[in-house]
C-alpha positions as CSV (number, residue, x, y, z in Angstrom):
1,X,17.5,38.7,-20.0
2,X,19.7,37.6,-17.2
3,X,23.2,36.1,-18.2
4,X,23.8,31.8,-18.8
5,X,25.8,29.5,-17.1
6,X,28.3,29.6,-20.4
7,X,27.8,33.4,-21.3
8,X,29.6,33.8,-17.8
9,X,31.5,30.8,-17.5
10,X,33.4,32.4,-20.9
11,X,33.4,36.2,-19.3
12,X,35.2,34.7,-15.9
13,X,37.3,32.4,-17.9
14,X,38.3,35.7,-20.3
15,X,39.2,37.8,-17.4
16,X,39.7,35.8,-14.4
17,X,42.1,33.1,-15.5
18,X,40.1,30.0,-15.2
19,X,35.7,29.2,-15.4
20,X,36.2,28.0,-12.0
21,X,37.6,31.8,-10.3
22,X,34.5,33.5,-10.2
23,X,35.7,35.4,-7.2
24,X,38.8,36.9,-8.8
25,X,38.4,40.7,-8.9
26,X,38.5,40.6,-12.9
27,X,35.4,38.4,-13.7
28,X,33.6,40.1,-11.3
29,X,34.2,44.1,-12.7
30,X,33.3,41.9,-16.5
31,X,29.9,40.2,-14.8
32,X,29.3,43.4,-13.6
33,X,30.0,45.3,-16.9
34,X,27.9,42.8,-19.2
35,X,24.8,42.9,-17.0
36,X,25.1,46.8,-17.2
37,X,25.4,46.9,-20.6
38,X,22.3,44.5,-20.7
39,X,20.3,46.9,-18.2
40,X,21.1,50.0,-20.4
41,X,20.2,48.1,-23.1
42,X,16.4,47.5,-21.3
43,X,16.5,50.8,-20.0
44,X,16.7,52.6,-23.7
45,X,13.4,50.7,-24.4
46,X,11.8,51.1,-21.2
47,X,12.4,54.5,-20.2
48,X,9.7,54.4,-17.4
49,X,11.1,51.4,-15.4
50,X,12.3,53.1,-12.3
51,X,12.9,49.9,-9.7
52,X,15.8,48.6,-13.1
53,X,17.5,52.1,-12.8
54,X,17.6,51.6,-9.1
55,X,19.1,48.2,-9.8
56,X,21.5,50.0,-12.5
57,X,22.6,52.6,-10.2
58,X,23.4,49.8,-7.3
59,X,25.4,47.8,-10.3
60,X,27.5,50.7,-11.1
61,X,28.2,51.4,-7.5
62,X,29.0,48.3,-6.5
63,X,31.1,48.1,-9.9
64,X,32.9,51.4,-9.0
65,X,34.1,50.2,-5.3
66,X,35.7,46.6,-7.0
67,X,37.3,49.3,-9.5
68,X,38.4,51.5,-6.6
69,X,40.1,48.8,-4.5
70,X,41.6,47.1,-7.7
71,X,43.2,50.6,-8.5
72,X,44.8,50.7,-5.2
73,X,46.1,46.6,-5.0
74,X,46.9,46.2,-8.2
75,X,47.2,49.2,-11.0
76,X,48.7,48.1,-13.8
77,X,46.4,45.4,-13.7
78,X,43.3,47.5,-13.2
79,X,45.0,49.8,-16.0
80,X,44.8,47.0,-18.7
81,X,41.2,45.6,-17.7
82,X,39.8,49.2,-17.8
83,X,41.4,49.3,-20.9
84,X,40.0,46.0,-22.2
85,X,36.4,46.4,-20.6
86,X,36.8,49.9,-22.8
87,X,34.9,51.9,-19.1
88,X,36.5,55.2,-17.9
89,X,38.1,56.9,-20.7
């Protein structure tokens, strides 16, 4: 089940600032994170479905690069959403 309009609207406006800065480091890692959470979800059920864990594995990747260049711009800030996103122990 793919995210709505106001299910992200609320996650960018949470951790980006405003609805309207979608491309802000923040909302991005959280779209990210929710649509994982979603595909693990699916995956659980569906433990056959290999093109969603291809999909998964791309999500994470692309997840872990944001994470990797927010670390090095900007760490306190990664430090707290890592923190509030509850990833990486």
């Amino acid at each position: 089940m793919p995210l709505t309009k106001e299910k992200k609207a609320t996650i960018v406006k949470e951790f980006g600032g405003n609805a309207a800065n979608t491309g802000s480091i923040e909302g991005q890692i959280a779209l990210l994170t929710e649509r994982i959470s979603q595909i693990s979800g699916h995956l659980q059920q569906n433990k056959k479905d290999f093109s969603t864990h291809r999909g998964l594995m791309q999500l994470v990747g692309k997840r872990k690069r944001l994470l990797n260049y927010m670390q090095k711009q900007n760490l306190t800030g990664y430090r707290q959403l890592i923190e509030k996103l509850g990833i990486r122990k």
